[in-house]
C-alpha positions as CSV (number, residue, x, y, z in Angstrom):
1,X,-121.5,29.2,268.0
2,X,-121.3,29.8,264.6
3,X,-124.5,29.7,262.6
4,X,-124.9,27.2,259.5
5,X,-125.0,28.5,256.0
6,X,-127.9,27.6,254.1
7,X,-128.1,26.2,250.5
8,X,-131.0,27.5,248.2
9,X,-132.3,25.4,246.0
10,X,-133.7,26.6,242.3
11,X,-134.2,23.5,240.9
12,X,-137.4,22.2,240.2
13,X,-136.6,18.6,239.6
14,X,-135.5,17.2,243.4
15,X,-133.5,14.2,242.7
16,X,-131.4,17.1,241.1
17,X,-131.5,19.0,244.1
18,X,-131.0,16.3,246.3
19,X,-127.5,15.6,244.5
20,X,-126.5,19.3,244.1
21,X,-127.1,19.9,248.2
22,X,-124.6,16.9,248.7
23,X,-121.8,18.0,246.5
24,X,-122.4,21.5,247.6
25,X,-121.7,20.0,251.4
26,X,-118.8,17.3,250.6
27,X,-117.4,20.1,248.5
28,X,-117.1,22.8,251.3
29,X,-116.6,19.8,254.0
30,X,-119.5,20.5,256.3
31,X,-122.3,18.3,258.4
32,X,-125.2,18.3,257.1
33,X,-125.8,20.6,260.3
34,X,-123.7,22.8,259.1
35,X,-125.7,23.1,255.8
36,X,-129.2,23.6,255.8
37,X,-131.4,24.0,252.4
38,X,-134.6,25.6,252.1
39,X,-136.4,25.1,248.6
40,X,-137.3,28.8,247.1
41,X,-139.1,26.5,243.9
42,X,-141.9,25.6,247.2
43,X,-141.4,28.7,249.4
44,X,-140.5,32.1,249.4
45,X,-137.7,32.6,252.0
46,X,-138.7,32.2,255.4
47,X,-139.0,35.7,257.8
48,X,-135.3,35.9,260.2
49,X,-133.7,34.2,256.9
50,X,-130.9,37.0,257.0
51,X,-130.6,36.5,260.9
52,X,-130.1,32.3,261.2
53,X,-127.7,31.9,259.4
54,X,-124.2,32.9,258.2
55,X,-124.1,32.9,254.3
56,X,-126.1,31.2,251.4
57,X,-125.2,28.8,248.8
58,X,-127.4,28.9,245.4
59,X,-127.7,26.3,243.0
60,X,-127.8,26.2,239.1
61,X,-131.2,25.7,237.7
62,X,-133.0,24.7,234.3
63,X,-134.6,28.4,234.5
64,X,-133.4,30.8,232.3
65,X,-133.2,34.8,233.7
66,X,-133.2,35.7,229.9
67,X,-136.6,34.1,228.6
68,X,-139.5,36.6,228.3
69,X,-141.1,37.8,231.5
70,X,-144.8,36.8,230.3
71,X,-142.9,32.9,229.8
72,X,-142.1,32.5,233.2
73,X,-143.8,29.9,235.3
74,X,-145.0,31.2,238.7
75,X,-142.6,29.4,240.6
76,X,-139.4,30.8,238.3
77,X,-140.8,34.2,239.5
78,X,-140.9,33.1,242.9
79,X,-137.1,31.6,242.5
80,X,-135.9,35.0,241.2
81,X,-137.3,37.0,243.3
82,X,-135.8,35.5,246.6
83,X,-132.4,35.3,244.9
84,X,-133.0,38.8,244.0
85,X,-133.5,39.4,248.0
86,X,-130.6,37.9,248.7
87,X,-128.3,39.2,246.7
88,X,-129.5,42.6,247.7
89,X,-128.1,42.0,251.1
90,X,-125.2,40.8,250.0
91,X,-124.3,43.2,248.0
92,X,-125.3,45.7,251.1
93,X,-122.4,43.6,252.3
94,X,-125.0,42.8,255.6
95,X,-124.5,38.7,254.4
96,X,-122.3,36.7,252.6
97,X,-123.4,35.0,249.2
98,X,-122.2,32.8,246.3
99,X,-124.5,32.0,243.3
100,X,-123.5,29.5,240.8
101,X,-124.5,29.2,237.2
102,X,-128.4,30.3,237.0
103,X,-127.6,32.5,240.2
104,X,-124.7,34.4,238.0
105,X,-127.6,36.3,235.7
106,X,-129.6,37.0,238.4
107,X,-127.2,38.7,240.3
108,X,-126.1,40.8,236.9
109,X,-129.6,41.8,236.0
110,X,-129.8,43.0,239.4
111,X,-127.1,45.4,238.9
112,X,-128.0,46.3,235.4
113,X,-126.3,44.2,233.2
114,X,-128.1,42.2,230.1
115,X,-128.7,38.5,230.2
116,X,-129.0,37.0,226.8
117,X,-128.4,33.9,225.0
118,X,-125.3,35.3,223.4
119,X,-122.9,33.3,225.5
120,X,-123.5,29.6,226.2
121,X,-121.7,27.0,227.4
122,X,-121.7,23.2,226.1
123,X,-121.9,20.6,229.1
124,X,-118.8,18.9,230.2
125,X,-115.8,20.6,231.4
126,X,-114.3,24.0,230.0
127,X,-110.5,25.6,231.0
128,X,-111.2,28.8,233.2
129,X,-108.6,31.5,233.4
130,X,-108.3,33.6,236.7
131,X,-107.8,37.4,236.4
132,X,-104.8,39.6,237.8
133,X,-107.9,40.0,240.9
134,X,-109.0,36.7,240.9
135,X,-105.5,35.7,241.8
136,X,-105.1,38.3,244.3
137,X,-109.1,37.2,245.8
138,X,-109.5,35.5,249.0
139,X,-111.7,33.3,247.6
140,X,-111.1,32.3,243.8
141,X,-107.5,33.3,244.7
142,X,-106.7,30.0,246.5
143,X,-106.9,28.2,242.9
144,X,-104.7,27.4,240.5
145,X,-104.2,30.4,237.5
146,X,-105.8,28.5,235.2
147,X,-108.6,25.5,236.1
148,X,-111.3,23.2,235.1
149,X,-113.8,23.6,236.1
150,X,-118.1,22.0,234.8
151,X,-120.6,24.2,232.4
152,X,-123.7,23.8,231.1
153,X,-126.0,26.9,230.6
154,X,-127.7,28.6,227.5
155,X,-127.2,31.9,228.3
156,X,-124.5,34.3,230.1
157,X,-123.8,37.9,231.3
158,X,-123.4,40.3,228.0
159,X,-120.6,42.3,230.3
160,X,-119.5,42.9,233.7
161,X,-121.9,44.3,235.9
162,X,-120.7,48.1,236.9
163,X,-119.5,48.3,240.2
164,X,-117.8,44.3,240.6
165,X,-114.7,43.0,239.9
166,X,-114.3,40.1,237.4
167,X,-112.6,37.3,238.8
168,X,-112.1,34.9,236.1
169,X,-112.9,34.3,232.1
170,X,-112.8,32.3,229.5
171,X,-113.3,32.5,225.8
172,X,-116.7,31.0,225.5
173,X,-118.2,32.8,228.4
174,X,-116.3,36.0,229.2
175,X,-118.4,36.9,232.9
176,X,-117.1,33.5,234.7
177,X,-117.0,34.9,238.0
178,X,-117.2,38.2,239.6
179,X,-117.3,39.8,243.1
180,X,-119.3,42.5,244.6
181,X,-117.7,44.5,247.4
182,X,-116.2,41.5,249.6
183,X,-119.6,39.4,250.6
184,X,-121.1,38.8,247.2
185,X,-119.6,36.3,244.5
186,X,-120.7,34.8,241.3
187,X,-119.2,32.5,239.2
188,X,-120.7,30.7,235.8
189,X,-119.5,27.6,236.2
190,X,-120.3,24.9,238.7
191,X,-117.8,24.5,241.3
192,X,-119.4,21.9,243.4
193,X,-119.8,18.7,241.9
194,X,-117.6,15.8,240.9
195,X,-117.3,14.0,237.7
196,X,-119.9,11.1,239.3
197,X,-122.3,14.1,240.8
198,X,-122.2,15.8,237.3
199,X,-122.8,13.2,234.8
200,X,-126.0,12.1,237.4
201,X,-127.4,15.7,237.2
202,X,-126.7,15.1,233.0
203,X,-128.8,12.1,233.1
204,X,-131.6,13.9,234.6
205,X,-131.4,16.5,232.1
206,X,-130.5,14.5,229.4
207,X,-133.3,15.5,227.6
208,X,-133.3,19.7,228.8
209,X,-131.7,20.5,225.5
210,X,-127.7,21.0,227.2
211,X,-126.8,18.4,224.7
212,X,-128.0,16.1,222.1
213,X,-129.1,12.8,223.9
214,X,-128.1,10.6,221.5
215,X,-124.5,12.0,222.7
216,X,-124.7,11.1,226.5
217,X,-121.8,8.5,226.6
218,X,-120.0,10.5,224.9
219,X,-120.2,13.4,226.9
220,X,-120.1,11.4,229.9
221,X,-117.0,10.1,228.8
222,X,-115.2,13.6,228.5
223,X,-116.9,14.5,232.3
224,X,-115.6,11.5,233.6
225,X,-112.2,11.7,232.1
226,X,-111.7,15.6,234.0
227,X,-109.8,16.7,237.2
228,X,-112.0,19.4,238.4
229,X,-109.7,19.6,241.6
230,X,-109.6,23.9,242.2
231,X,-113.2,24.5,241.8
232,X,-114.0,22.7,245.4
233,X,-111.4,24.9,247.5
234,X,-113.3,27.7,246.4
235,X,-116.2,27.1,248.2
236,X,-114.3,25.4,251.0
237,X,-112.9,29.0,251.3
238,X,-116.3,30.6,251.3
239,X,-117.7,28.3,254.3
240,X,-114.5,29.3,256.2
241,X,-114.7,32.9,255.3
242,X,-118.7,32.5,256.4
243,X,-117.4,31.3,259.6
244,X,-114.4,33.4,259.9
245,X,-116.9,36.4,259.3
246,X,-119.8,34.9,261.8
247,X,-117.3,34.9,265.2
């Protein structure tokens, strides 16, 4: 029997999470047995994490990797440190991972690479271009060459982290995705939720400083108005590759 992945949330804020856990599961087509969450903002990761289940799912969050160290609530520390653990065994290849958004500078801080404020992203949706490997992934390879595909961060990776292969890119945000060996993936954007899921998770962040306030229909308007069609068979391909992997 095939072990269920499990999403991590990082959010602090659980209507948010509540909404990201279901897009995350309609996205990737999976029972809700199939998907269970544990919330690293409470907990640290339970003991036999590694050994229940098959692969892990992690979130975006209002955290930022880049703000000082001395900044950083207790619970933050707690959040990056479990994400920390588990993208340590992924990229031992002994599990399979994909971070999203937050999760993207916590993996490249792992490796070495700076996290700054240099490379933001406004919310709504963006045009992301796939590499000559992206294309040729098993994962991000089953989209189209070019996508859309949701952002809204403050910060991004200053280059590729040494050792992975970038995936995808755009002009805003050059580090839009990158893998690790074959069991650890990254991408900057947000490749789980709908138009409806995202402009929810805007209204509960309307006023987190991703955009002016006063803008929300506006912004709304452009979200609602996207096909974000690719950025769901990636992670329908990661739950089958999790599976494929967990016979």
């Amino acid at each position: 029997m095939t072990r269920a992945l499990l999403y991590v949330c990082v959010r602090p804020q659980r209507d948010a999470a509540d909404g990201e856990y279901e897009s995350f599961r309609l996205a990737m087509g999976l029972e809700r047995s199939q998907l269970a969450r544990h919330d690293l903002v409470e907990a640290p990761l339970p003991s036999g994490v590694f050994e229940n289940y098959s692969g892990f799912i992690v979130g975006g969050s209002p955290f930022n990797v880049a703000d000082p160290e001395s900044s950083k609530p207790a619970a933050q520390l707690q959040v990056e440190a479990g994400l920390e653990e588990i993208a340590a065994e992924a990229a031992a290849q002994r599990t399979s991972a994909m971070f999203t958004c937050f999760g993207i500078g916590i993996v490249a801080r792992m490796l070495g690479t700076a996290v700054s404020r240099a490379y933001p992203e406004d919310t709504g949706p963006t045009t992301v271009t796939l590499t000559a490997d992206g294309g040729a992934d098993q994962l991000t390879g089953v989209m189209s060459p070019t996508f859309t595909a949701f952002t809204a961060h403050k910060e991004g990776a200053a280059e590729l982290p040494e050792g992975t292969i970038q995936l995808a890119t755009n002009d805003d945000c050059p580090v839009q995705a990158f893998r690790l060996g074959d069991r650890l993936y990254a991408t900057q954007f947000h490749p789980e939720p709908t138009p409806h899921a995202f402009t929810e998770r805007m209204t509960i962040y309307r006023d987190g400083g991703y955009f002016d306030s006063r803008d929300y229909d506006a912004v709304a308007a452009r979200v609602l108005a996207a096909s974000v069609t690719e950025p769901p068979r990636l992670l329908r391909a990661f739950a089958l590759m999790c599976a494929k992997n967990d016979r």
